[in-house]
C-alpha positions as CSV (number, residue, x, y, z in Angstrom):
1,X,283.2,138.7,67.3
2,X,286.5,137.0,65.9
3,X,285.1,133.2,63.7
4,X,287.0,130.0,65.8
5,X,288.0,127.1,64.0
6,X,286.9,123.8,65.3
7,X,290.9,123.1,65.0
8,X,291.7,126.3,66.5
9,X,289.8,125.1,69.8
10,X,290.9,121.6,70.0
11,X,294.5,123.5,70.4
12,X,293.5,126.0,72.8
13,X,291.9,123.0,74.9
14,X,295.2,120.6,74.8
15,X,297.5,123.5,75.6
16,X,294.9,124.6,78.6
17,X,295.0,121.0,79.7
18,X,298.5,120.5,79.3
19,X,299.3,124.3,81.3
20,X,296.9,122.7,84.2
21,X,299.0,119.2,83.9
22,X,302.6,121.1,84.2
23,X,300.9,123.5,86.9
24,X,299.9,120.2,89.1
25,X,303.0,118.9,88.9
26,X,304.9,122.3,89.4
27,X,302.9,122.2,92.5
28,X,303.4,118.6,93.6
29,X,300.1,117.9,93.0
30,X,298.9,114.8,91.1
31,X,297.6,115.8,87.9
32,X,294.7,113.3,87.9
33,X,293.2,114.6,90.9
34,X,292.4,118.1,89.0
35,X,289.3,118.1,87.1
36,X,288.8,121.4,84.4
37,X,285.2,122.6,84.1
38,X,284.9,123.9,80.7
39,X,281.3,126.0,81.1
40,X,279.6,128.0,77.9
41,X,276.0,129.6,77.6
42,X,276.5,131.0,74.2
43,X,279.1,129.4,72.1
44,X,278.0,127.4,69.0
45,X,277.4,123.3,69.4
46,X,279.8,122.4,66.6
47,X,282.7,124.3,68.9
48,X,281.2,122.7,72.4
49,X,282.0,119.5,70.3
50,X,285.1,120.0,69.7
51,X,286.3,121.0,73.1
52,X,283.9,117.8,74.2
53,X,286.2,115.8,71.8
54,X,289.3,116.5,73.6
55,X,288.3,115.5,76.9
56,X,289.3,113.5,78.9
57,X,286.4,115.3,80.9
58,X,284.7,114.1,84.0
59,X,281.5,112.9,84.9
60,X,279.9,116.2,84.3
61,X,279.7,116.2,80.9
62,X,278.2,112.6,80.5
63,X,275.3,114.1,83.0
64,X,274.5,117.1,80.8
65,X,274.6,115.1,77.4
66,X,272.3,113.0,79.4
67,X,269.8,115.6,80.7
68,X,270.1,117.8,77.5
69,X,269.8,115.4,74.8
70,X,273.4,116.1,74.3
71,X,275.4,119.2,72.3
72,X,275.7,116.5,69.3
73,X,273.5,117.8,66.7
């Protein structure tokens, strides 16, 4: 299994949100109303974190740090 940067996903999240902004609007849809699910089983907290840190993510992610105790370790 290929080592990901912290960085390395902060950039893959930004360019996924940004692809899902330009696709909204490409589709005369309002960005704001479309909400990205990021879902992991295996991937290691520290990375969670970072993808967690460039949110803007909904609801569902307060609920699981919540329930869980949070990925923050």
């Amino acid at each position: 299994m290929q080592a990901v940067s912290e960085q390395q996903v902060a950039e893959n999240v930004q360019q996924i949100l940004q692809t899902v902004r330009q696709t909204a609007l490409e589709a005369g849809r309002d960005p704001a109303e479309v909400q990205v699910m990021a879902v992991t089983k295996t991937v290691d907290p520290q990375l969670v974190n970072a993808a967690i840190a460039q949110g803007p993510w909904n609801e569902a992610v307060r609920i699981v740090e919540k329930t869980s105790g949070s990925f923050r370790k």
